[in-house]
Structures are given as C-alpha cells and as structure tokens.
TORPANU-378084 format. One record per residue: residue number from 0; residue in one letter; x, y, z of N, C-alpha, C in turn. Coordinates in nm, 3 decimals, padded with zeros to 5 digits. Layout:
<tikes>
<NUM, 'A', <X, Y, Z>, <X, Y, Z>, <X, Y, Z>>;
...
</tikes>
This chain:
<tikes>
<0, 'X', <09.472, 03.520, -12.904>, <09.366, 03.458, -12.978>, <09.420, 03.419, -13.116>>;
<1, 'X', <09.396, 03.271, -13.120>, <09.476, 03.226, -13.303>, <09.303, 03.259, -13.418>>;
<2, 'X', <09.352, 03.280, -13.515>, <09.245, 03.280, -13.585>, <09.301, 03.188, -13.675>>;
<3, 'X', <09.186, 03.036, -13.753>, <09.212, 02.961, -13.810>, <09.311, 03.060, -14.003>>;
<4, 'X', <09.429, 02.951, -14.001>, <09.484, 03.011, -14.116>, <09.533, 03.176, -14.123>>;
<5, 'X', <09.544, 03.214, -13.991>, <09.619, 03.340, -14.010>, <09.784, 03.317, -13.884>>;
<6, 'X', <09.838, 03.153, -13.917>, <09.964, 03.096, -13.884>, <10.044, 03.204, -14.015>>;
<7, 'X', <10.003, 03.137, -14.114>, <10.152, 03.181, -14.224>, <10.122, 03.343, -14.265>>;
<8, 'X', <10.023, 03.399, -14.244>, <09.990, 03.545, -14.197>, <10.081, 03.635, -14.134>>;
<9, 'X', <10.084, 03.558, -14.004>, <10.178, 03.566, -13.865>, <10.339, 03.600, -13.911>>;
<10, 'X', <10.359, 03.476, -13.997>, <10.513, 03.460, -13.997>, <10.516, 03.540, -14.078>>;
<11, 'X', <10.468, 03.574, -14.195>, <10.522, 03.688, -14.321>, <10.489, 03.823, -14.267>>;
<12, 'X', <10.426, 03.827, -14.183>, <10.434, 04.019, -14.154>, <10.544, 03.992, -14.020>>;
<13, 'X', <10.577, 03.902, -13.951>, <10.644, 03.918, -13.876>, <10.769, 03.913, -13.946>>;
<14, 'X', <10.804, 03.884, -14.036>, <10.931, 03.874, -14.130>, <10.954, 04.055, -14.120>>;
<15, 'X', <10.864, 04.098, -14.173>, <10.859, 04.240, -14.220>, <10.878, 04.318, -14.135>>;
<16, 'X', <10.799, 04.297, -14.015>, <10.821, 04.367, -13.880>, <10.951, 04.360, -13.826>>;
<17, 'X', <11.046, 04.268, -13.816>, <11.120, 04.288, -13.793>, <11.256, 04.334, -13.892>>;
<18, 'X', <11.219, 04.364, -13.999>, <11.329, 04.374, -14.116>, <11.316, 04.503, -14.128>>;
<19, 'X', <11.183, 04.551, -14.092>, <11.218, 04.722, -14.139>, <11.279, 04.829, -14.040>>;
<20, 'X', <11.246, 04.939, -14.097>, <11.260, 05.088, -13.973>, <11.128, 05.071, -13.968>>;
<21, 'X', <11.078, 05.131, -13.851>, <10.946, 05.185, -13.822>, <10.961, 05.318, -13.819>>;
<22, 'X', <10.773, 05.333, -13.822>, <10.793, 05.486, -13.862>, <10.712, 05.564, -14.006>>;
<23, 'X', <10.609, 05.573, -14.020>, <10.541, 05.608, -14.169>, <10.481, 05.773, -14.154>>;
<24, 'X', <10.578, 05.854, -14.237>, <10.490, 05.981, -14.216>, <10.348, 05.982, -14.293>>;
<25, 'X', <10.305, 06.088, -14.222>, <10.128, 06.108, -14.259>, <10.127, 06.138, -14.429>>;
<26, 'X', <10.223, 06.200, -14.494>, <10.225, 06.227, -14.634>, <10.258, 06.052, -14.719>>;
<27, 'X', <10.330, 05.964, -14.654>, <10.375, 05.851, -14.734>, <10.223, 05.765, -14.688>>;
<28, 'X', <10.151, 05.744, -14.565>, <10.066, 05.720, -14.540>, <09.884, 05.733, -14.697>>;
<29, 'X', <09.911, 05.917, -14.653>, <09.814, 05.926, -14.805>, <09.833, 05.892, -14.921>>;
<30, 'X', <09.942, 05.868, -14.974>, <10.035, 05.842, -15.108>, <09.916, 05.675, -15.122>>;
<31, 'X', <09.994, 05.636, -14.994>, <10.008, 05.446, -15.009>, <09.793, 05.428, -15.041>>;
<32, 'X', <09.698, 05.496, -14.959>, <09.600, 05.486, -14.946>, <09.526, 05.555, -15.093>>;
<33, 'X', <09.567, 05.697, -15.176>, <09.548, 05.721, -15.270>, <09.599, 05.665, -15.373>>;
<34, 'X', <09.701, 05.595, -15.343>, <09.756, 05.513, -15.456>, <09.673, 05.389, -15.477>>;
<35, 'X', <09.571, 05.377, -15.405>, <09.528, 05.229, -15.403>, <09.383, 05.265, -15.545>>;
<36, 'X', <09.279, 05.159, -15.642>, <09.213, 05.203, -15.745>, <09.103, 05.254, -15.655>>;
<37, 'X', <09.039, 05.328, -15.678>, <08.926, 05.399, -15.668>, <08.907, 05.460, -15.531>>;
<38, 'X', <09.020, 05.495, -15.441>, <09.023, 05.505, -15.322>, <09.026, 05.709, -15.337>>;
<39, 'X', <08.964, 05.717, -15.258>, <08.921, 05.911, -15.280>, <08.934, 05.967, -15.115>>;
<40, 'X', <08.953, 06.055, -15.124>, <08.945, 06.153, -14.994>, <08.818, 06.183, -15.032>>;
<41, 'X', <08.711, 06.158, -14.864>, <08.602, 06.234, -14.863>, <08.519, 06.240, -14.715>>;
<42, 'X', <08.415, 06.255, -14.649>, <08.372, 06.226, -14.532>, <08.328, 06.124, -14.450>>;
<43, 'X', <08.305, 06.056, -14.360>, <08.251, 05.980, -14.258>, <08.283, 05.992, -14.167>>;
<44, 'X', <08.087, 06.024, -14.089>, <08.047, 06.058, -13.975>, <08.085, 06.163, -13.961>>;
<45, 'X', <08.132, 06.292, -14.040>, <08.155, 06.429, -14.044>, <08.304, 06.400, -14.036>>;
<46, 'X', <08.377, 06.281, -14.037>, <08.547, 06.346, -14.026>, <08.593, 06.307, -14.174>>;
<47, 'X', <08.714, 06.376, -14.221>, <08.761, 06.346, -14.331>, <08.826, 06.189, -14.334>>;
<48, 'X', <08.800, 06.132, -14.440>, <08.806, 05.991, -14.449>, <08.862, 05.969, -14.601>>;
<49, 'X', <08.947, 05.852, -14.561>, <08.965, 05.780, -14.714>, <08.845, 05.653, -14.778>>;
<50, 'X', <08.797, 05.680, -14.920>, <08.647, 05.617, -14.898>, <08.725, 05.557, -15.012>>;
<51, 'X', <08.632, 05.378, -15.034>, <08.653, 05.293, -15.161>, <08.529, 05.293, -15.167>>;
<52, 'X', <08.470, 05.360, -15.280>, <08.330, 05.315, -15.351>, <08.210, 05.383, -15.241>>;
<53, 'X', <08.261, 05.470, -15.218>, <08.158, 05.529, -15.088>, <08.168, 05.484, -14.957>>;
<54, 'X', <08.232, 05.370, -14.931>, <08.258, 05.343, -14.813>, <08.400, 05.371, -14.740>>;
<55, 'X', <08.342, 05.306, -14.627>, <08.468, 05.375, -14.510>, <08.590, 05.320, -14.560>>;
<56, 'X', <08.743, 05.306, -14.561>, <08.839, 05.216, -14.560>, <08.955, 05.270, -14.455>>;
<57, 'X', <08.992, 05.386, -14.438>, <09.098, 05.432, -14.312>, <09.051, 05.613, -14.296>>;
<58, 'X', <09.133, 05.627, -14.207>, <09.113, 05.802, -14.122>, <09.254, 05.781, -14.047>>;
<59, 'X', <09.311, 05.924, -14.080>, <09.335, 05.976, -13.954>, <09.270, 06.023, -13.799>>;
<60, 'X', <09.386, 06.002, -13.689>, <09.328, 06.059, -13.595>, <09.418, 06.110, -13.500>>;
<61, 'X', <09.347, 06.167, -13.404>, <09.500, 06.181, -13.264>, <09.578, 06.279, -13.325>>;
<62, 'X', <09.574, 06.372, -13.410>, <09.656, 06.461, -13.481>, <09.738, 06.383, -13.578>>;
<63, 'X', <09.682, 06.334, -13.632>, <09.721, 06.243, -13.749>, <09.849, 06.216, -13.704>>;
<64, 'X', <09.837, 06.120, -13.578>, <09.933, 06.047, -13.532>, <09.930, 05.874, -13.557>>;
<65, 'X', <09.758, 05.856, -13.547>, <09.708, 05.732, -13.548>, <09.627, 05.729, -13.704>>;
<66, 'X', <09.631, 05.593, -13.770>, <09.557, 05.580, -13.826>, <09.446, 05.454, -13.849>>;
<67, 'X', <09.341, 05.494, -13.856>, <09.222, 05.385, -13.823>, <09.225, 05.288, -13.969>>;
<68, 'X', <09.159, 05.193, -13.949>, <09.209, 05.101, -14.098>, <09.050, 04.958, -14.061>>;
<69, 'X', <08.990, 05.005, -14.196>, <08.876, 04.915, -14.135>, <08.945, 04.728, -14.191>>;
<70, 'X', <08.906, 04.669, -14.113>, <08.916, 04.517, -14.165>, <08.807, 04.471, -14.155>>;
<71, 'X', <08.823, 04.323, -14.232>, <08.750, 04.198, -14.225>, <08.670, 04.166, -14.145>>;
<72, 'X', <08.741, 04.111, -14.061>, <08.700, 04.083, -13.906>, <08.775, 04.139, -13.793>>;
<73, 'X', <08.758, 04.119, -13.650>, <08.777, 04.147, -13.489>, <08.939, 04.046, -13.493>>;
<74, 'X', <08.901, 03.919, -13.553>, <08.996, 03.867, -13.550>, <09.133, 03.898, -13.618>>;
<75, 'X', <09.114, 03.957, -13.712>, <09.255, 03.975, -13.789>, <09.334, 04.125, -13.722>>;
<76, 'X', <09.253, 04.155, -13.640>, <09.281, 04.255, -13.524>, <09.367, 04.213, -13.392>>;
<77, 'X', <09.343, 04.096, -13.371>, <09.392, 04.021, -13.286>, <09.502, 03.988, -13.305>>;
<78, 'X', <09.497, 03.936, -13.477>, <09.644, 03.879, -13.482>, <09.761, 04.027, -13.525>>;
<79, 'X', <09.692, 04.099, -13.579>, <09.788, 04.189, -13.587>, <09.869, 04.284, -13.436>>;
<80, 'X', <09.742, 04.290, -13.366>, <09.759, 04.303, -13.228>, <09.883, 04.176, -13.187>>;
<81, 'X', <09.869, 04.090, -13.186>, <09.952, 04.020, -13.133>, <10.083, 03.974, -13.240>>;
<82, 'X', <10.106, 04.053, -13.332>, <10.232, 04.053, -13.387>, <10.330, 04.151, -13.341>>;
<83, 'X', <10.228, 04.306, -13.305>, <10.314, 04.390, -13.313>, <10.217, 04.551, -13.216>>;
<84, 'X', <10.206, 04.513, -13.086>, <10.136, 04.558, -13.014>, <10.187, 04.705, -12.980>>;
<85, 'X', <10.303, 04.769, -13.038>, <10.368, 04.868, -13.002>, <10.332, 04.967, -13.124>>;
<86, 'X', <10.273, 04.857, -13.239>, <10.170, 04.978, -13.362>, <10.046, 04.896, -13.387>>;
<87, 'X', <09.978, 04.820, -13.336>, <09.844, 04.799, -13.346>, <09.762, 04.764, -13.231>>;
<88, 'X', <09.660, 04.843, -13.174>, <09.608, 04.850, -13.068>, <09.398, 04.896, -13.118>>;
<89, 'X', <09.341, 04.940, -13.017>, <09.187, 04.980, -13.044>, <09.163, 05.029, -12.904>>;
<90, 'X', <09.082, 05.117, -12.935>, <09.004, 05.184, -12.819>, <08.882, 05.107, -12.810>>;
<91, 'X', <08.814, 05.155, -12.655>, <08.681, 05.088, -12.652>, <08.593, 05.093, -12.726>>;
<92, 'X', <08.596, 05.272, -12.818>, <08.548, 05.313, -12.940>, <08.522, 05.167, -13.037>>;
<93, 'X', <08.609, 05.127, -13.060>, <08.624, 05.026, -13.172>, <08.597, 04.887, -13.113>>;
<94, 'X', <08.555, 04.844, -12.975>, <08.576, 04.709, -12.919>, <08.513, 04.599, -13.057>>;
<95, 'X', <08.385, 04.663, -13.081>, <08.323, 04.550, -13.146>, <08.291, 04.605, -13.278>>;
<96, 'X', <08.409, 04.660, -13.321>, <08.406, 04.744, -13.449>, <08.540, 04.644, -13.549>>;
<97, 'X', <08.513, 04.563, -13.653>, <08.644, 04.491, -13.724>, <08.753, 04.699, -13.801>>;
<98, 'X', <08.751, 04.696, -13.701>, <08.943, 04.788, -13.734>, <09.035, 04.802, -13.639>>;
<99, 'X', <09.108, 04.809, -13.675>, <09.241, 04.847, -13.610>, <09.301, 05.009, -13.604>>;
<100, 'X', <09.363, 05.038, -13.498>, <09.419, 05.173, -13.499>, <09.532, 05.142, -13.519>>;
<101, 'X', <09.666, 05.213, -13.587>, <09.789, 05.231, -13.610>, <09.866, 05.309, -13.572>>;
<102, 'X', <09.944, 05.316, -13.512>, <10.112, 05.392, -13.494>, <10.141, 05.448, -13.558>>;
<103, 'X', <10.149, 05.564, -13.644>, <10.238, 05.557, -13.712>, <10.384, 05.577, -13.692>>;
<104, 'X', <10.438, 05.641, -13.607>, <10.566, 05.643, -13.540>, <10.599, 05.458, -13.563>>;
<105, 'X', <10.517, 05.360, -13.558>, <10.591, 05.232, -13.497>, <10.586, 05.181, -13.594>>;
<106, 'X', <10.512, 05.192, -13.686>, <10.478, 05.050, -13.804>, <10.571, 05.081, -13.928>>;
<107, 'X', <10.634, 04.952, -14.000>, <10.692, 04.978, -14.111>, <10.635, 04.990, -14.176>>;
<108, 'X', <10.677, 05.084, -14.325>, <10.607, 05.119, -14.450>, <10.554, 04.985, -14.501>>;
<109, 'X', <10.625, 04.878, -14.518>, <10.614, 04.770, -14.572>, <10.424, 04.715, -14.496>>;
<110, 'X', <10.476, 04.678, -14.378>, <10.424, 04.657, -14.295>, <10.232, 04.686, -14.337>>;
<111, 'X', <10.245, 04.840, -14.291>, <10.122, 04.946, -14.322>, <10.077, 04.906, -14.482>>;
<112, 'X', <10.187, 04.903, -14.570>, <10.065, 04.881, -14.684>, <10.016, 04.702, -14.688>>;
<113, 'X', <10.081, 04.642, -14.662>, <10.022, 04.523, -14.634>, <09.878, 04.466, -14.553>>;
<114, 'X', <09.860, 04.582, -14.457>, <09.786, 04.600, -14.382>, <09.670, 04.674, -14.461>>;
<115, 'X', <09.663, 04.798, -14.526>, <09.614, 04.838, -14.647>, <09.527, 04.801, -14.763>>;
<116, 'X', <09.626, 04.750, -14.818>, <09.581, 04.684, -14.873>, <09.518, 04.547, -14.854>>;
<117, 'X', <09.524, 04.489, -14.790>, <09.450, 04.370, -14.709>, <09.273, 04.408, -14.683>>;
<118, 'X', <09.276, 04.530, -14.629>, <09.179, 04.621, -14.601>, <09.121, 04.684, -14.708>>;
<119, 'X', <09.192, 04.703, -14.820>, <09.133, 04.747, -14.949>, <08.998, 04.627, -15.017>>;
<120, 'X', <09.102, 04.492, -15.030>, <09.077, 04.405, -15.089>, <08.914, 04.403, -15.039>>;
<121, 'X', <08.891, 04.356, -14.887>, <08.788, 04.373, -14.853>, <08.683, 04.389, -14.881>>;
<122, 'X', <08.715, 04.584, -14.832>, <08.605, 04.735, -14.870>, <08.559, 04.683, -15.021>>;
<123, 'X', <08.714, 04.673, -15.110>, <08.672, 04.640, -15.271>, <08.548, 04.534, -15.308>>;
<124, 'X', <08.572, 04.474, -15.222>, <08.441, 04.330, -15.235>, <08.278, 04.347, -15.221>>;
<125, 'X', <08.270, 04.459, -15.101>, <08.150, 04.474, -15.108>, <08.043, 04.581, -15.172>>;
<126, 'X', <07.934, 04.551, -15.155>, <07.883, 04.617, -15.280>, <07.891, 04.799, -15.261>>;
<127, 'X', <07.881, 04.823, -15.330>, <07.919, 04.992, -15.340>, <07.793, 05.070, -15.224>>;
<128, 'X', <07.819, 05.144, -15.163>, <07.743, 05.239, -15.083>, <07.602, 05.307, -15.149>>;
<129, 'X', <07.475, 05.308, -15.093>, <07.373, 05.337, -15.155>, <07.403, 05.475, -15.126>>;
<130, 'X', <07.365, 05.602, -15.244>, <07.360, 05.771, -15.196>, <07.254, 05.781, -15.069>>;
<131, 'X', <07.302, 05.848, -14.986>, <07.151, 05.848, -14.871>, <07.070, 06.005, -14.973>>;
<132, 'X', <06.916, 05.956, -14.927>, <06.858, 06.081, -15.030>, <06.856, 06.193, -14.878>>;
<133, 'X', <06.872, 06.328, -14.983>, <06.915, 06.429, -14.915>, <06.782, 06.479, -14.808>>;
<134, 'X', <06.807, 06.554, -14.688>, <06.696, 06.512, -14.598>, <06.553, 06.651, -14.673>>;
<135, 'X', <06.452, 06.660, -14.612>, <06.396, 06.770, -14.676>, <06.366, 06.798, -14.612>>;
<136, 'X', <06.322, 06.963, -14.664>, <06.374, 07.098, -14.549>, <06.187, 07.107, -14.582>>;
<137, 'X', <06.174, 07.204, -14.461>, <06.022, 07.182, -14.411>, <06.058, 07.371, -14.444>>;
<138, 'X', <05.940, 07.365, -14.441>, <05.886, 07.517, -14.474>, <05.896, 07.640, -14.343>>;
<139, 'X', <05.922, 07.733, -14.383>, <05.884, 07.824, -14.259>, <05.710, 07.852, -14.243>>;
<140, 'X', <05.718, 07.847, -14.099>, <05.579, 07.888, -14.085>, <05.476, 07.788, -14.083>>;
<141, 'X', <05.516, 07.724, -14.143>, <05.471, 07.552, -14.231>, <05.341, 07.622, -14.329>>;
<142, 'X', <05.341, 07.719, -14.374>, <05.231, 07.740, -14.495>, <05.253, 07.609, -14.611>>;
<143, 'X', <05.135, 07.571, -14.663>, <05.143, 07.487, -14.769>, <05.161, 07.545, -14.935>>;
<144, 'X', <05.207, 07.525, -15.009>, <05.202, 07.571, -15.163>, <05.100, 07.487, -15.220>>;
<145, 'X', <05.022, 07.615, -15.343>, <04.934, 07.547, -15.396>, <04.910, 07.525, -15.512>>;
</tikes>
C-alpha cells in the first residue's frame, strides 16, 4: 500500500535501514523516548507506558522485547511495514489501531528514533489529555449523612 508523499519517506529510512546494525536494547530504547520534551513514564490501560502530555506515545511488551509506538495514521504503518518487515509488524490487537509494534532485536537505533520521534511530533500536536474525575465510592450499607 503507497501512501501519497511517503515516496521520499521510503528512500531516507531505507538509507538508514540498510546502513546500520540492528538491534536497540530496552535501556537505549528508554533513554531515546525520555529524552524526548515532556515525555514521562506513567500508565495506560493499567500497563506502564511512556505518556506526552497525558497521552499514550509507546510501551513495552512481549518481555520488553517489542515495542508499541503510536502513529499518525494505519498508513504510515504500512509503509514502515513495507520498508522493513523483519522490525515492523501489528497484531490483530492493533488492526485498526494507527501503531506499529517494533523489534527490537531488528531495528536500527537510527532507524527507531526516527520512528519516535515522528510519533512524538504527532502525540505533541494534540491537545493535552483531560484528568478523568476520580470515580466515587458509595457508602457501606448505603446509610445517607446528614
């Protein structure tokens, strides 16, 4: 699947893909994702998550073998899928979800923060996460106060 204007996309990560080692440990992984502005370790959907502004942006998974990486769109999934299918793939989990899962055994450092940050830019764009208000706890017994 071509997605309009992600031709010269194609050729510059494929430059990269083939110029590096593959291979990103899980510690150079958090570095590249905490190194990014306002990016925090914190939760979603109960798993530990890297959040921009309250929202989702990547996770580990698979024994922090894989890492999830939200994008744009389905499409830029595609093309990364079809640059380099031996570190970017999706479960059915994700069919109609814009992210990508990662390798890390396969993908170059280069590679991954490009990918990253691409994904930063994004998350960065939209508007910040509303606090959900906290749920409220019902009484024992249900007696009323008066």
């Amino acid at each position: 699947m071509s997605v309009p204007g992600a031709l010269s996309l194609i050729d510059g990560l494929e430059l990269k893909r083939q110029s590096q080692t593959r291979g990103v440990s899980v510690p150079a992984a958090r570095r590249l994702l905490l190194g990014l502005p306002n990016v925090v370790e914190g939760r979603s959907y109960g798993m530990p998550s890297f959040l921009l502004n309250g929202r989702f942006l990547a996770r580990f998974r698979d024994d922090d073998t894989v890492l999830v990486v939200q994008l744009a769109t389905i499409g830029e999934r595609e093309v990364l899928m079809e640059l380099d299918p031996r570190a970017f793939f999706f479960t059915e989990h994700y069919r109609n979800y814009p992210a990508v899962l990662v390798r890390l055994a396969e993908v170059a450092l280069p590679l991954l923060s490009d990918v990253v940050t691409d994904a930063w830019r994004h998350v960065s764009a939209l508007p910040p996460k509303r606090p959900r208000k906290p749920a409220k706890r019902s009484r024992k017994g249900g007696a009323r106060s008066r």
